[in-house]
C-alpha positions as a LaTeX table, in Angstrom:
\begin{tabular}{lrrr}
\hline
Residue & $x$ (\AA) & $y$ (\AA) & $z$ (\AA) \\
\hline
Unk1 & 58.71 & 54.31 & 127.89 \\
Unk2 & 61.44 & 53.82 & 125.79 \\
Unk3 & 65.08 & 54.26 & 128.23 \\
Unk4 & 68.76 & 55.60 & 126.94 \\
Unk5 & 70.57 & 53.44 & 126.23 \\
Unk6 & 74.48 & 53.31 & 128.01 \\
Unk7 & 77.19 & 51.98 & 126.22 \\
Unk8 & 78.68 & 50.70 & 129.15 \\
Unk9 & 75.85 & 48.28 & 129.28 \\
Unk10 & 76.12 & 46.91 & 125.98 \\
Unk11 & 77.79 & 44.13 & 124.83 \\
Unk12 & 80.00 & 43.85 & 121.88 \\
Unk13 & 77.08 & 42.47 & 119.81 \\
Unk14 & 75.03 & 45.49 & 120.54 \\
Unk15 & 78.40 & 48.06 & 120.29 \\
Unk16 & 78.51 & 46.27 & 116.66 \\
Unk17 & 75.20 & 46.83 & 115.85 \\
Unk18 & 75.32 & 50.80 & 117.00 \\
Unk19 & 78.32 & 51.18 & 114.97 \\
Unk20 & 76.74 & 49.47 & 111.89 \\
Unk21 & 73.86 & 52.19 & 111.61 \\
Unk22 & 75.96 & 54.71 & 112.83 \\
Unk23 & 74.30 & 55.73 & 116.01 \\
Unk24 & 75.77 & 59.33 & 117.28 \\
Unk25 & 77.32 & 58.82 & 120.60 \\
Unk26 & 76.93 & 61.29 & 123.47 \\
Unk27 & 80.04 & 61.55 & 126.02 \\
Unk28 & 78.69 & 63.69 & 129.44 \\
Unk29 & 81.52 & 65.90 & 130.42 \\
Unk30 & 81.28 & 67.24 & 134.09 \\
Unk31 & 83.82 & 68.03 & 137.03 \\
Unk32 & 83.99 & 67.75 & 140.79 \\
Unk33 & 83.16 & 70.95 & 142.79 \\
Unk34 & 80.74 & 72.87 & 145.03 \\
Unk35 & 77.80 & 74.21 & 143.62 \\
Unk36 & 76.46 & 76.36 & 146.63 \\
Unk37 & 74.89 & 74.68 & 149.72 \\
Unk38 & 71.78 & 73.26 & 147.61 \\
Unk39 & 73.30 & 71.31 & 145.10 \\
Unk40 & 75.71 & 68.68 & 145.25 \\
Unk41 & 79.25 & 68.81 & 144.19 \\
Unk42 & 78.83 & 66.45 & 140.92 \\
Unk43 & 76.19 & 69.17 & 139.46 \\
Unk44 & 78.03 & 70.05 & 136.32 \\
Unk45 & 78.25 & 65.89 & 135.52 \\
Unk46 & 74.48 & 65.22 & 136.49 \\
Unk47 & 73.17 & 67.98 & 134.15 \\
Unk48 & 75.67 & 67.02 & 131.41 \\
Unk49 & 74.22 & 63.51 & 131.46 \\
Unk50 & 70.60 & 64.40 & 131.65 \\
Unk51 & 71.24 & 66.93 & 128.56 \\
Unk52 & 73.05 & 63.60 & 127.02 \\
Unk53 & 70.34 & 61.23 & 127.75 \\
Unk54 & 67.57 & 63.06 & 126.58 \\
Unk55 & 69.33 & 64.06 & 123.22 \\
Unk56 & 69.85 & 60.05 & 122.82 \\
Unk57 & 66.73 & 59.66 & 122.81 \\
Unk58 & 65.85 & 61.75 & 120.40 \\
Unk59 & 68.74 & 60.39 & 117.96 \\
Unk60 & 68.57 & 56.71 & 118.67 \\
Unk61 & 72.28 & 57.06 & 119.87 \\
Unk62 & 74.14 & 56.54 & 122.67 \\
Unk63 & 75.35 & 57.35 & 125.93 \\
Unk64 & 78.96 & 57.02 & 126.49 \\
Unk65 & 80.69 & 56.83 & 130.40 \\
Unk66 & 81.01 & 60.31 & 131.75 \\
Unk67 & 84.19 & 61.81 & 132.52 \\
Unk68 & 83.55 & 63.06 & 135.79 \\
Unk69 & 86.83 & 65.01 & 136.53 \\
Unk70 & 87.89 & 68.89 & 134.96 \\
Unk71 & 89.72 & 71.70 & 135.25 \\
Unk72 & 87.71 & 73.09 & 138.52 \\
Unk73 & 89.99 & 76.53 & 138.85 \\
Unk74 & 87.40 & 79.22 & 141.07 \\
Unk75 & 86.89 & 76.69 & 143.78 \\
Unk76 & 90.43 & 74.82 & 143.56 \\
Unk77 & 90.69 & 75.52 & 147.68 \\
Unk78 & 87.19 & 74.10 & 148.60 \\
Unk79 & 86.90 & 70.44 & 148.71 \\
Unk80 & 86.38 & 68.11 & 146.85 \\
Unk81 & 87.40 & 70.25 & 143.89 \\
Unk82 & 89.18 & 68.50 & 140.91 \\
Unk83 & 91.84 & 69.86 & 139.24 \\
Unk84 & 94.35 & 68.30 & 136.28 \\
Unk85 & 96.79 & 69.97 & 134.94 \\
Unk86 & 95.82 & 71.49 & 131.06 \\
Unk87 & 97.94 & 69.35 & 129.28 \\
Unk88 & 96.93 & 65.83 & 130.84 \\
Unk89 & 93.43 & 67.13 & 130.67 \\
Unk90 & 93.92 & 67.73 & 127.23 \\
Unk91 & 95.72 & 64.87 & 126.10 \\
Unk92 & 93.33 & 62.39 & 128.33 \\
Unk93 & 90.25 & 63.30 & 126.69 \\
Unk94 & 91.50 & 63.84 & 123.01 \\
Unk95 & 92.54 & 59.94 & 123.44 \\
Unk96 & 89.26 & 58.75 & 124.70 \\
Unk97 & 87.63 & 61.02 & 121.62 \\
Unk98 & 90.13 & 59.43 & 119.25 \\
Unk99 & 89.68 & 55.99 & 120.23 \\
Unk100 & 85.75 & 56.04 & 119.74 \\
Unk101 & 86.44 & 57.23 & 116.36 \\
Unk102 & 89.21 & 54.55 & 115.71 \\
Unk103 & 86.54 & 51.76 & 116.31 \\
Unk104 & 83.71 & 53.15 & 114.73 \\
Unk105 & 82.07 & 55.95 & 116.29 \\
Unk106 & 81.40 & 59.20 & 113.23 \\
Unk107 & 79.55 & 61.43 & 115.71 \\
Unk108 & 80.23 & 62.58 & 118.52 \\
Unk109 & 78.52 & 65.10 & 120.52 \\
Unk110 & 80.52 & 66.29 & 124.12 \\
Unk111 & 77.89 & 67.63 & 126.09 \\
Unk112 & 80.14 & 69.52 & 128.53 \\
Unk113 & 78.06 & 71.29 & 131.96 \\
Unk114 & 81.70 & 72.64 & 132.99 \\
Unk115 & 82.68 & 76.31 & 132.20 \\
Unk116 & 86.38 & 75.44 & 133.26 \\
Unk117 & 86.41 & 73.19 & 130.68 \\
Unk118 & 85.96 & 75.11 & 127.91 \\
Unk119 & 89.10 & 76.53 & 126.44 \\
Unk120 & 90.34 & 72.82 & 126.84 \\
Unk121 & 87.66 & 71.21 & 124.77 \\
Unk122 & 87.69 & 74.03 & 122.26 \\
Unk123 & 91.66 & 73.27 & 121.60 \\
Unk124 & 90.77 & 69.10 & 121.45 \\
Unk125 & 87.92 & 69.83 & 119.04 \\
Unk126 & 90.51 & 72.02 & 116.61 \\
Unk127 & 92.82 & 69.39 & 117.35 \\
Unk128 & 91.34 & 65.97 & 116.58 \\
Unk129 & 89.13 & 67.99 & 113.35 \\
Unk130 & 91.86 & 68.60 & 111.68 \\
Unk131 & 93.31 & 65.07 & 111.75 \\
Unk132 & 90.18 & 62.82 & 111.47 \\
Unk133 & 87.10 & 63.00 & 109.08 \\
Unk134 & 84.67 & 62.87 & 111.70 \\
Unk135 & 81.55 & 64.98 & 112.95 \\
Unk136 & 82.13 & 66.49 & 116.17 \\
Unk137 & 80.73 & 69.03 & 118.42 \\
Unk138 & 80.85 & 70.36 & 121.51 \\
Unk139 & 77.92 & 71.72 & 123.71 \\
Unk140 & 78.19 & 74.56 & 126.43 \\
Unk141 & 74.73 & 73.23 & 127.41 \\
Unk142 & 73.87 & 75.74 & 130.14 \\
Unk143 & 75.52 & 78.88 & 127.90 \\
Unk144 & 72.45 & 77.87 & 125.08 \\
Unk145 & 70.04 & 77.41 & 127.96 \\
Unk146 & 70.80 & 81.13 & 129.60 \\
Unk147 & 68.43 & 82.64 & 126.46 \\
Unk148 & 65.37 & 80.96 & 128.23 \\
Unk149 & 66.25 & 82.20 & 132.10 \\
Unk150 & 63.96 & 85.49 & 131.28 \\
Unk151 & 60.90 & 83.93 & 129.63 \\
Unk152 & 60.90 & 81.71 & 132.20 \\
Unk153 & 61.54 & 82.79 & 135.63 \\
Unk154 & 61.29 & 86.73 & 135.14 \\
Unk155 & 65.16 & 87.28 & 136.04 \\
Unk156 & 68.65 & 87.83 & 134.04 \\
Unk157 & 70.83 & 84.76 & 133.52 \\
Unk158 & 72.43 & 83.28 & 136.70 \\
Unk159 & 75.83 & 81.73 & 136.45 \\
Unk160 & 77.36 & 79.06 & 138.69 \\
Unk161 & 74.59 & 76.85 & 141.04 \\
Unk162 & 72.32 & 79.66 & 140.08 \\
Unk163 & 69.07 & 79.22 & 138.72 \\
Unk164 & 69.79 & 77.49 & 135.33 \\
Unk165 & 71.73 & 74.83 & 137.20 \\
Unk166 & 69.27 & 74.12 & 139.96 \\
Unk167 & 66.52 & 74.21 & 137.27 \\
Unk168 & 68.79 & 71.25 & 135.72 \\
Unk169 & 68.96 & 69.25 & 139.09 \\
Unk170 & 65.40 & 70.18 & 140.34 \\
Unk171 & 64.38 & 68.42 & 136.49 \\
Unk172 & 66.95 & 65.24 & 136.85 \\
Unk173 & 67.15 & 64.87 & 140.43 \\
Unk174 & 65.05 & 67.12 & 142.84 \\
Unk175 & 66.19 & 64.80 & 145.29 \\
Unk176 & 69.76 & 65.76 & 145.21 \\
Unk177 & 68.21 & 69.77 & 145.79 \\
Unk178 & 68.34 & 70.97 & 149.74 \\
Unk179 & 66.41 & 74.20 & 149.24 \\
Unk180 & 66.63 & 74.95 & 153.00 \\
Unk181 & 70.62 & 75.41 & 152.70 \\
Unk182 & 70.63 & 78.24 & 150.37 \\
Unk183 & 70.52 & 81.76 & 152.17 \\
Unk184 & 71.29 & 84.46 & 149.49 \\
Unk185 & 73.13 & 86.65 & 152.14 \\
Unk186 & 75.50 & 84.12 & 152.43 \\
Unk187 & 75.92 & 81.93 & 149.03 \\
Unk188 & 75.70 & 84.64 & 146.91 \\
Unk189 & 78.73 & 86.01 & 145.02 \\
Unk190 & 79.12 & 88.79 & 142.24 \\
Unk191 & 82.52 & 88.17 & 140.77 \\
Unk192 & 84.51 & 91.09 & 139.70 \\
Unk193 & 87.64 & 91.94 & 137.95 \\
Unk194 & 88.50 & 94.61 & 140.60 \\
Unk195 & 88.89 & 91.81 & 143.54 \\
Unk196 & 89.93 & 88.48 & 142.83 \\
Unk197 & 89.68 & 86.47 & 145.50 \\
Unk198 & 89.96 & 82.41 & 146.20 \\
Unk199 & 88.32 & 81.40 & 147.53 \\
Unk200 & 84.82 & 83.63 & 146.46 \\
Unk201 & 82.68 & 84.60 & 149.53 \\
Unk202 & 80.10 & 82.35 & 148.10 \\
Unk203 & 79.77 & 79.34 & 145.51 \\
Unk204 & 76.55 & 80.98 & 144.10 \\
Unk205 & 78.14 & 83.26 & 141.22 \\
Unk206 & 75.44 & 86.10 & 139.61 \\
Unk207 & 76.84 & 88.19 & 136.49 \\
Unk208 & 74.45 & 90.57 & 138.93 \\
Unk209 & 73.61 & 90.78 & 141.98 \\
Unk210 & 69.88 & 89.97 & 142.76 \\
Unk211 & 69.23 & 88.60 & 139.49 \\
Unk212 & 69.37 & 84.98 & 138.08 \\
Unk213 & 68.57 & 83.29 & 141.98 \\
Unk214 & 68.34 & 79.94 & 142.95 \\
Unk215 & 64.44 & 79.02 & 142.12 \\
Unk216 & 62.93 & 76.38 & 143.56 \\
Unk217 & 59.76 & 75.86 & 141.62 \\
Unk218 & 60.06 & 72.56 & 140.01 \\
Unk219 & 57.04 & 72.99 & 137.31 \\
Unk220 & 59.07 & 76.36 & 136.47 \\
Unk221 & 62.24 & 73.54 & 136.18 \\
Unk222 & 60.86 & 71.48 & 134.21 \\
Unk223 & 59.31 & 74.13 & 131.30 \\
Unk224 & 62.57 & 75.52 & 131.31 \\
Unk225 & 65.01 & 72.42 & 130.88 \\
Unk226 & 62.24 & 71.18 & 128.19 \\
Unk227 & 62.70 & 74.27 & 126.22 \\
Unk228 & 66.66 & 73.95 & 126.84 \\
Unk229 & 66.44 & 70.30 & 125.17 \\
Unk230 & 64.12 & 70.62 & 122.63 \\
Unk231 & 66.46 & 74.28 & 121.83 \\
Unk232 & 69.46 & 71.87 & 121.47 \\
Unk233 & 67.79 & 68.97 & 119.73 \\
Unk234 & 66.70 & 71.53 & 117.19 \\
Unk235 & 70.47 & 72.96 & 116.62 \\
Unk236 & 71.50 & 69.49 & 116.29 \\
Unk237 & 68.91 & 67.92 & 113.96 \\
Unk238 & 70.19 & 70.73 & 111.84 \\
Unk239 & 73.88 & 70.05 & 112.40 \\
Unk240 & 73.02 & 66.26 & 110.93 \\
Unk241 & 71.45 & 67.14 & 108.29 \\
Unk242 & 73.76 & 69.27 & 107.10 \\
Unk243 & 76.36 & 66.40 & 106.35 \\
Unk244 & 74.27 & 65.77 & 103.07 \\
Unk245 & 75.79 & 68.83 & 101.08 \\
Unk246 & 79.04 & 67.58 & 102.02 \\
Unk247 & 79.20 & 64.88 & 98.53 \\
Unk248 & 82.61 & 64.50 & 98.97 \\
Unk249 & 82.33 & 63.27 & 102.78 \\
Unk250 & 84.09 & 64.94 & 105.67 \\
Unk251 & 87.38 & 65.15 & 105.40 \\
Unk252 & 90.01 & 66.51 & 107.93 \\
Unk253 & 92.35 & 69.55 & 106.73 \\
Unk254 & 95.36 & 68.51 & 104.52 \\
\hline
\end{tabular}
């Protein structure tokens, strides 16, 4: 079976020979915070780097270090929540982006599981676009993969450690899953604009209540992350192929 392969396993033989063929490279983009009483706190990295890993695959590219750290705002008071302020968030990860491209790298694909990071990512990606002719994208992977939660499992979409993200860790790591720790009566929050309250009364966050659960079925998992991939791999196969109507190159915004 042919594995991903990590750039911080390479040497700079191998780095030269990725950047020679132009190989797309794949940076996972995560944070640290509690996903409910099932899944562990470094969900939103761990189903970042399985979307990342998978879509190497498919491209022959390459997996770049994961930055494991966000802008974790809901659950700020429950540890170990990670927090940076905007602007060093911003600045840190436009740098690493920038510095991939300065030595080589054309395309690169942020596969982000964070919603926190958003807003951020969408400013860096304006940002770096408009100074550097390179192909870059971000992916809200689990935003894509809500369109499958009612095929699937029979519900509405979820939200946070709901069932799109446990479908993600009962795919990568069903290990990591502790089904036995999630009561609904207690994990379970519906947000709302009329209360806002940190911290929630639960770290399981529905758009509604009953709908989108925790499910636990991992042959339900693993038809729904497969759709979610190939979904994305499709979007993106398109993305690269669209570069060939571009005769004149890319070229950043004078």
């Amino acid at each position: 079976m042919k594995k991903a392969i990590y750039l911080k396993e390479l040497n700079t033989v191998q780095v030269e020979a990725l950047l020679k063929r132009e190989a797309p490279l794949f940076i996972p983009i995560g944070t640290l915070e509690p996903h409910g009483r099932h899944l562990p706190v470094g969900t939103d990295t761990l189903c970042a780097e399985k979307v990342a890993e998978h879509l190497s695959l498919a491209f022959d590219g390459v997996v770049a270090p994961s930055f494991e750290y966000g802008l974790t705002n809901v659950f700020l008071q429950t540890s170990p929540s990670s927090f940076f302020p905007v602007d060093l968030y911003r600045t840190f990860v436009e740098e690493i982006v920038k510095h991939f491209y300065k030595h080589g790298f054309k395309k690169i694909i942020i596969i982000n599981g964070h919603g926190g990071n958003q807003e951020a990512l969408k400013y860096i990606l304006r940002n770096i676009t408009r100074e550097a002719p390179m192909a870059l994208t971000i992916i809200n992977w689990w935003i894509y993969a809500s369109k499958f939660v009612e095929e699937v499992y029979n519900t509405k979409p979820g939200g946070h450690a709901a069932v799109e993200e446990t479908a993600a860790i009962l795919y990568s790591r069903p290990d990591l899953v502790t089904k036995e720790n999630y009561i609904s009566e207690v994990d379970d929050c519906v947000p709302s604009d009329a209360f806002w309250m940190f911290p929630p009364t639960g770290e399981v966050l529905l758009e509604e209540e009953g709908q989108g659960q925790p499910c636990f079925d991992e042959e339900k998992a693993d038809v729904y992350m497969e759709k979610v991939i190939k979904g994305i791999e499709n979007r993106l196969r398109k993305w690269f192929a669209s570069f060939d109507r571009l005769h004149g190159g890319l070229r950043p915004n004078e």
